[in-house]
C-alpha positions in Angstrom: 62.0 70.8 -166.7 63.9 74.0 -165.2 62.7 76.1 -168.5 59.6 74.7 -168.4 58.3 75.8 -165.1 60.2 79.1 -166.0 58.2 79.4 -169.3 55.3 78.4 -167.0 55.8 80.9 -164.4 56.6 83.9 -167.9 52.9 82.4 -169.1 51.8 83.1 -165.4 52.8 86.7 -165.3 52.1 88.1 -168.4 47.9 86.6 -167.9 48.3 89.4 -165.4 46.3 92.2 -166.1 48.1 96.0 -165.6 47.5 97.5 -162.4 45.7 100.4 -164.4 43.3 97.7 -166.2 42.4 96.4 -163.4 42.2 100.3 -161.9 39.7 101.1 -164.7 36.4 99.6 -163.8 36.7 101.0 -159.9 37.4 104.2 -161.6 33.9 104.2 -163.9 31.8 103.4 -161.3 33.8 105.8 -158.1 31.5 109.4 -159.1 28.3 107.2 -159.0 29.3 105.6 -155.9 30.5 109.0 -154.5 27.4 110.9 -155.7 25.1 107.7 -153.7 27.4 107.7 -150.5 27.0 111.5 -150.2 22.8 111.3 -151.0 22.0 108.3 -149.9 24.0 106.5 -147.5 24.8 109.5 -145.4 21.8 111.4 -145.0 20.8 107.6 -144.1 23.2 107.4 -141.2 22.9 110.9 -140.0 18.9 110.7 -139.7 19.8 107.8 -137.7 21.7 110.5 -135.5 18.7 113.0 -135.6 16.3 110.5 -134.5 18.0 110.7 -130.9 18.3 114.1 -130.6 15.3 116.9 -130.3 15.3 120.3 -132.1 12.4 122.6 -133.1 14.2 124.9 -135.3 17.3 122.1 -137.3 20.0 124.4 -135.4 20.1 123.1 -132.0 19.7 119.5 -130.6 19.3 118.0 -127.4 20.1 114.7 -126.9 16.7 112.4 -126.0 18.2 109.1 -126.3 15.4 106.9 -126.9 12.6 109.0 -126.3 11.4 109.9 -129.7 10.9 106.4 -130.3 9.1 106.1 -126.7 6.7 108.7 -127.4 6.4 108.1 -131.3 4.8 104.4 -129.9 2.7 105.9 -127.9 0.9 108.0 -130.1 -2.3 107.0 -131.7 -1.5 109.2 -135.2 1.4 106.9 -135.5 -0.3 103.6 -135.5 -3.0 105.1 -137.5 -0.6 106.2 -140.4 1.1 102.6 -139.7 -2.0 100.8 -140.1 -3.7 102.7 -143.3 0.1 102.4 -145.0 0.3 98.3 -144.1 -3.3 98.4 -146.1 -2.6 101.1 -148.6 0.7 98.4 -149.2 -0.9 95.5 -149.3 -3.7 96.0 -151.9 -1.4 98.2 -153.9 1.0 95.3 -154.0 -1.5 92.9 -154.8 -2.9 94.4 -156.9 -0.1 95.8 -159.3 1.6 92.2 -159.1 -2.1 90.7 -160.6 -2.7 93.5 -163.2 0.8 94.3 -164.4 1.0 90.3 -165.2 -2.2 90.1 -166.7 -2.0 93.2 -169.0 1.7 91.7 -169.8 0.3 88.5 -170.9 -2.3 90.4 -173.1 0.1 92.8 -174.5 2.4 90.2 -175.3 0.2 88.8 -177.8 0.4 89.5 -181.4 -2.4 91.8 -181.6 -3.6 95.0 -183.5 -2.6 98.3 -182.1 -0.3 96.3 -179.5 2.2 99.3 -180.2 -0.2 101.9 -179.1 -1.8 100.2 -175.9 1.8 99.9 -174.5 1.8 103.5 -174.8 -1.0 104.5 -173.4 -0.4 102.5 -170.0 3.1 103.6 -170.2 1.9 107.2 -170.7 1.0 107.9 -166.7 4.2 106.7 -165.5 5.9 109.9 -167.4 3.6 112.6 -165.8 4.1 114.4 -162.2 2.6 112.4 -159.5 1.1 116.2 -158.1 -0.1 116.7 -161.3 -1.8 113.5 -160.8 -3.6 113.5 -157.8 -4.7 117.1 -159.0 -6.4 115.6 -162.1 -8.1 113.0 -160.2 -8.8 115.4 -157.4 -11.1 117.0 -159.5 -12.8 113.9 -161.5 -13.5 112.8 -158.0 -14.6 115.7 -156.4 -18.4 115.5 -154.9 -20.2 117.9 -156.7 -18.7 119.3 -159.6 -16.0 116.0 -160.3 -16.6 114.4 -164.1 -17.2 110.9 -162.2 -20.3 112.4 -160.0 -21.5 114.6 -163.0 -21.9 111.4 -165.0 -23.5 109.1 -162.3 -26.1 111.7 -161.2 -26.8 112.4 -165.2 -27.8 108.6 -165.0 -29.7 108.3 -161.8 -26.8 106.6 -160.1 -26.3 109.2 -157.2 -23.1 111.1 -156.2 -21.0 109.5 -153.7 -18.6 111.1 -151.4 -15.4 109.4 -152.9 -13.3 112.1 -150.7 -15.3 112.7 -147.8 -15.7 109.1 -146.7 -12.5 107.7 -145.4 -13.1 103.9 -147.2 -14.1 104.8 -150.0 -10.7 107.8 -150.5 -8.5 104.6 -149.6 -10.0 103.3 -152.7 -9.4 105.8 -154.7 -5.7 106.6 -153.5 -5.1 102.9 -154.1 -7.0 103.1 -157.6 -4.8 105.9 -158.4 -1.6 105.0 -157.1 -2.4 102.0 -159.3 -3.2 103.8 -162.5 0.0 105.8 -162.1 2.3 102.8 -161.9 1.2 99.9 -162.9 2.5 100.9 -166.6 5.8 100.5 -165.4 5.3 97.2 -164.1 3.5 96.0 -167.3 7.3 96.6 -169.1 9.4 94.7 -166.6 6.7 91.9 -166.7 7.3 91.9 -170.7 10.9 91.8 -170.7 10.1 89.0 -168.6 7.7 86.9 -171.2 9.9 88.1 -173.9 13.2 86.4 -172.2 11.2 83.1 -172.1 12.6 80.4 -174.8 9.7 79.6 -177.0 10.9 76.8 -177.3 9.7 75.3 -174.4 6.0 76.5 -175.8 6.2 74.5 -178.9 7.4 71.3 -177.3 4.0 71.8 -174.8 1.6 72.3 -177.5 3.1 69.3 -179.1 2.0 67.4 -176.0 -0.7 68.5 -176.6 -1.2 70.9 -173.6 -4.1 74.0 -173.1 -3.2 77.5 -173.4 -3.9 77.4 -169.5 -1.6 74.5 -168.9 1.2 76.6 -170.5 0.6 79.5 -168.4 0.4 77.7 -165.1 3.0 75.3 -165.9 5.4 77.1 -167.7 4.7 81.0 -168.0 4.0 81.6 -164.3 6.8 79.4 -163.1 9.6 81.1 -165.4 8.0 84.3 -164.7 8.7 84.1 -160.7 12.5 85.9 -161.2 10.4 88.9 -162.4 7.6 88.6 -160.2 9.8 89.0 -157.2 11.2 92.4 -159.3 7.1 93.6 -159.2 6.9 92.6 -155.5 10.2 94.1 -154.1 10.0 97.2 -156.0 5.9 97.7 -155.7 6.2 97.3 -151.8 8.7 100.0 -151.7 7.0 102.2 -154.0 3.5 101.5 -151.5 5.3 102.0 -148.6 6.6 105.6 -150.0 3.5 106.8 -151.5 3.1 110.2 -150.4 2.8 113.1 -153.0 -0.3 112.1 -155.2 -2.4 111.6 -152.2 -1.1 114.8 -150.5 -2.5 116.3 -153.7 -5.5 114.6 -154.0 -7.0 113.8 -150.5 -4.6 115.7 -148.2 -4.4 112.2 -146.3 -8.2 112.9 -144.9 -10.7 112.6 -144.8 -9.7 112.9 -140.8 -6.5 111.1 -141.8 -7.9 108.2 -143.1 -5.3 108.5 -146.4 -2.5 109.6 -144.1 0.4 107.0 -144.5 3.8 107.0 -142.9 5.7 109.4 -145.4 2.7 111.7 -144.5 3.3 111.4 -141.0 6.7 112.2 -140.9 6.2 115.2 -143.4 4.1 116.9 -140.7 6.7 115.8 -138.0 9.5 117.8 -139.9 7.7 120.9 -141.5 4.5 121.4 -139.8 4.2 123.3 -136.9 5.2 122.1 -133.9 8.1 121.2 -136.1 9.7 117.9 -134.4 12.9 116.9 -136.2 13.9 114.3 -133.7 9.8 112.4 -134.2 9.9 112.5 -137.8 13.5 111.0 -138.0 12.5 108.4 -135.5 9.4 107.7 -137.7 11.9 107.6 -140.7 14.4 105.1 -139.2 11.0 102.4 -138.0 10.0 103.0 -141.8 13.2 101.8 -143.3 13.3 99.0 -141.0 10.1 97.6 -142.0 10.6 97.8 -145.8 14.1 96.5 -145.7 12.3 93.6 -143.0 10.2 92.7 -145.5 12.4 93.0 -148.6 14.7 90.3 -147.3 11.6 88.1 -146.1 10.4 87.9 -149.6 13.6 87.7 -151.2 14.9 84.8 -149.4 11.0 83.2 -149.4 11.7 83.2 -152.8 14.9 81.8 -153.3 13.9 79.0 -151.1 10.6 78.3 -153.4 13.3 78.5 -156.5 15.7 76.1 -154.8 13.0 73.6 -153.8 
């Protein structure tokens, strides 16, 4: 029994990895780490510092305390931005979470040219978000935009897409859409294409509808991925910024200015205000990391029911 237990305890220690084994992984992922603490998580916590202090020039701060945040809630421009992003969000998320699954579902059929239509929505996801509120600045200009050049040719009138401030939400929704929504479309497909298709070919032996399978079986397995869409489109709606600088300037009369907006004119636009646009950042930040976790556990709750 003695040798046993010492050949037990031998067995024991030699399972043990090397202290440079176990080292290695920690080592691999330090620069990345590193490179995100110094980029990210810093410049994080210090604009939490900023937003308490005032400075007009980003050389010398005076300490405010609260007041930034005090007179960032009293400003009318602020709830404005806060208002036009929450709707800017909203149909953006809805929107991309509707499409990208739809186009998925298409595209993940076996059909001719499927090769090429993945392309072609992928294709906008690749090209400069200034370059493309430039292009659609132009096709939606008033006069001399391709859209308005086509509808008056046929009698239809030439609306002021730009100049009216519903209709530019439209349109900076529309576009934020058309720019993104390709990216969506593949995480959606990696979705449907990690489905067993097994589960498939047992429904239509029982004799279930195409639509029965998608409601009963596509959607449901899908919901993993659909909370991917949801998560990342809300932060990408809540961020939007340099595709509508380009193509509406966030007018007309501010009725495309969202939050990123907002605090880009706190920081660089004369009076510069360091202190209101960090402020602005910090409420920001809260809100999409707010509602991150809300959906994230609203959906772990549906998926554990």
């Amino acid at each position: 029994m003695p040798g046993s237990g010492r050949r037990g305890s031998g067995h024991r220690r030699r399972s043990v990895k090397p202290w440079n084994q176990r080292l290695a992984p920690y080592l691999f992922v330090l620069p990345n780490m590193l490179i995100f603490g110094l980029f990210v998580i810093y410049p994080a916590i210090n604009n939490f510092n900023i937003s308490l202090y005032d400075s007009g020039n980003g050389r010398d701060f005076t300490y405010v305390g609260g007041s930034n945040y005090q007179e960032m809630l009293s400003e009318s421009e602020f709830w404005s931005a806060a208002r036009h992003t929450v709707i800017f969000a909203v149909c953006f998320v809805t929107l991309t979470t509707v499409v990208s699954i739809g186009l998925a579902l298409l595209l993940n059929q076996k059909i001719k040219g499927r090769a090429f239509f993945r392309t072609v929505f992928f294709l906008p996801v690749v090209i400069s978000p200034v370059v493309v509120g430039l292009i659609w600045g132009w096709i939606f200009e008033r006069k001399n935009g391709l859209l308005n050049s086509l509808l008056g040719g046929a009698g239809l009138g030439q609306p002021g897409w730009l100049v009216n401030s519903t209709l530019a939400m439209a349109v900076v929704i529309f576009v934020g859409l058309w720019l993104h929504v390709g990216f969506y479309i593949l995480i959606v497909l990696a979705g449907l294409q990690g489905i067993d298709s097994t589960y498939y070919e047992a429904a239509r032996m029982d004799g279930a509808s195409g639509w029965q399978q998608l409601r009963l079986i596509t959607l449901p397995l899908l919901r993993p991925t659909t909370m991917v869409v949801v998560i990342l489109s809300l932060i990408n709606g809540f961020q939007a910024f340099d595709y509508i600088w380009t193509l509406t300037g966030g007018g007309p009369v501010g009725g495309t200015t969202l939050m990123v907006q907002y605090i880009y004119e706190h920081a660089f636009q004369s009076p510069v205000q360091y202190g209101a646009a960090a402020a602005a950042a910090v409420v920001l930040f809260c809100a999409v990391f707010a509602l991150t976790v809300i959906n994230y556990l609203y959906n772990q709750r549906k998926e554990s029911a």
